[in-house]
Every structure is written in structure tokens, then in C-alpha cells.
C-alpha positions as CSV (number, residue, x, y, z in Angstrom):
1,X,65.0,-11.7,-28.9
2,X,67.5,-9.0,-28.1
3,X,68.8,-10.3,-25.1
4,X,71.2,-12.4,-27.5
5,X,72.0,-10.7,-30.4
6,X,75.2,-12.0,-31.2
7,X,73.6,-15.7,-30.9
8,X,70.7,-14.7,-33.2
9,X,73.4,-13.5,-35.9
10,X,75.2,-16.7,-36.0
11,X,72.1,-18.6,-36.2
12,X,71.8,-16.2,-39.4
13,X,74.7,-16.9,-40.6
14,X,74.3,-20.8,-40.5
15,X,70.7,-20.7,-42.4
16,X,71.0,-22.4,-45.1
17,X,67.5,-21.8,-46.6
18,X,65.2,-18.9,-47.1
19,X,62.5,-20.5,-44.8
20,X,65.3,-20.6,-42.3
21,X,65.9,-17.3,-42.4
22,X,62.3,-16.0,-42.4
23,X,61.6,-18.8,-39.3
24,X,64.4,-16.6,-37.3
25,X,63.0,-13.6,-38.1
26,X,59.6,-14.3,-37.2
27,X,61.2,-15.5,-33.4
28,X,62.7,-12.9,-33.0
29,X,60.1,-10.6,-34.0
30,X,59.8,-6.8,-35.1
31,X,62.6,-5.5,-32.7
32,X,65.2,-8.2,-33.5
33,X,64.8,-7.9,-36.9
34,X,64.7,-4.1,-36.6
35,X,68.1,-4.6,-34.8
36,X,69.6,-7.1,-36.9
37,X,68.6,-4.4,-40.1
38,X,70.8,-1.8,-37.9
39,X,73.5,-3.7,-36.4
40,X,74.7,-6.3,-38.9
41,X,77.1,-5.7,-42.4
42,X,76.1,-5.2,-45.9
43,X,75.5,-8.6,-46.5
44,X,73.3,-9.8,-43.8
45,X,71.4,-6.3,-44.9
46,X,70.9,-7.6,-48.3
47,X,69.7,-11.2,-47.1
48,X,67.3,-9.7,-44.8
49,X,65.9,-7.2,-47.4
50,X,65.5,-10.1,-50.3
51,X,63.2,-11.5,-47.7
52,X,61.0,-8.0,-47.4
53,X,60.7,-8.3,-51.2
54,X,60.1,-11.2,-52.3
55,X,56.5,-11.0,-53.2
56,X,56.7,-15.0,-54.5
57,X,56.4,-15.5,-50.9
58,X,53.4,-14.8,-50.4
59,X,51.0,-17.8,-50.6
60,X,48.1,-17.2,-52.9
61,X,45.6,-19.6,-50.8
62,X,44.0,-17.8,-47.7
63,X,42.6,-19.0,-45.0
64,X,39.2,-19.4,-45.9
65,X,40.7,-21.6,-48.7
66,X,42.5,-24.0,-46.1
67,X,39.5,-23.7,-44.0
68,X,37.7,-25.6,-46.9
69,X,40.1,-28.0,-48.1
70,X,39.7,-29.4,-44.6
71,X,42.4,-27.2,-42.3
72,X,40.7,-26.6,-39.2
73,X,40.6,-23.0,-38.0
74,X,43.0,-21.8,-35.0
75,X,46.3,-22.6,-34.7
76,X,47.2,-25.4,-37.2
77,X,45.9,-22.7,-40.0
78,X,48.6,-20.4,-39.1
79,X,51.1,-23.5,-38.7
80,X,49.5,-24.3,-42.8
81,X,50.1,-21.0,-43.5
82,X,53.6,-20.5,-42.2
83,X,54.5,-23.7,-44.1
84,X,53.1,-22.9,-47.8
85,X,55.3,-19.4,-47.0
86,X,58.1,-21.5,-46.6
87,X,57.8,-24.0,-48.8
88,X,57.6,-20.4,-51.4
89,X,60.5,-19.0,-50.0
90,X,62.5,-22.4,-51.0
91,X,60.9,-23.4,-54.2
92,X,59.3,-26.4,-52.9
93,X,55.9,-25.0,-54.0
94,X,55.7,-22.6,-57.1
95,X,52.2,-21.9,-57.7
96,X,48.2,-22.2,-57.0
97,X,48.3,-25.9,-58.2
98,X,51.3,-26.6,-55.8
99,X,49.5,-25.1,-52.9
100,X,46.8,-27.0,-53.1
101,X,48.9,-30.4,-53.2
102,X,50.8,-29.5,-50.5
103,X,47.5,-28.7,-48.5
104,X,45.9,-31.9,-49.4
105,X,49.1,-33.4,-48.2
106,X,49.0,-31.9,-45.1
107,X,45.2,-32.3,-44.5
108,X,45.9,-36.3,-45.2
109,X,48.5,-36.6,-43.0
110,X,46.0,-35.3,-39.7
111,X,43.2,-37.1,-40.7
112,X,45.7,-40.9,-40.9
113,X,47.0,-39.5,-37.7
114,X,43.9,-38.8,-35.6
């Protein structure tokens, strides 16, 4: 991640959506973001630091929840997971009842596909 920091910056810069953001971050894990915190203006500080605090991120199903609404256990909870926290960060899913739809969704969509 820090072998391009300029490149992850512009990336930045071209996010157009919360979930964006937060997916770059979490690439270019705890030293990029450390570094971008360090290196970058006022403005990219402030976008990075909404992220930190914004507790509404922060889906309110676990995964023993997923586990039984039918997401199986390995990596496509954490893929689940990552996508209810995005979903958050955009306002694509606002609360409990949300969640679960977009769950259900999800779990629908494997089960017609395998």
C-alpha cells in the first residue's frame, strides 16, 4: 500500500461514495491509512476521520446472525459483513429491518446460483 502513495490519493480523491472510501482504506490497510492521516491536506484529514466516527457504520447484525439467516461461515460472512458496512456508510440500509432484507437478498441470490 505504500509503495504508491500518490496513486492511492487520487484514487481518494475520485471516490465518490463512503463505501468507496472505506474499500480503499481497508486495501491499503493500517499503515496506508496511517500515512494517508499524516501526509494528505485538511480535507482528505476530515474525510478520513468522518469514516473513524461514524458509528451508523457499524452493522447491528453479527455473524452468528448471518450464520442463521443462511450465510455460510468463512469467507462469504466477511464478504456479508463488509457489504451491510457499506451499504451503512451510503444509506442504502438504515436499520435492523434493512439488514435483514439485504441479507435475505444476498442469501437468495447463492442459493438461485448454486
Amino acid at each position: 500500500a505504500l509503495a504508491s502513495p500518490a496513486a492511492l490519493r487520487q484514487r481518494l480523491a475520485f471516490a465518490t461514495r463512503p463505501s468507496e472510501t472505506a474499500r480503499l482504506l481497508r486495501e491499503a490497510g493500517p499503515l496506508g491509512a496511517a500515512w494517508l492521516h499524516l501526509t494528505s491536506d485538511d480535507v482528505t484529514r476530515r474525510r478520513l476521520a468522518r469514516l473513524d466516527a461514524d458509528e451508523t457504520a457499524r452493522p447491528s447484525l453479527g455473524g452468528d446472525a448471518l450464520v442463521e439467516l443462511g450465510v455460510p461461515r468463512g469467507p462469504e460472512l466477511a464478504v456479508v459483513l463488509n457489504g451491510l458496512r457499506d451499504a451503512r456508510l451510503d444509506g442504502d440500509v438504515h436499520d435492523r429491518a434493512s439488514e435483514l432484507d439485504y441479507v435475505k437478498r444476498w442469501v437468495a441470490t447463492r442459493t438461485k446460483e448454486g
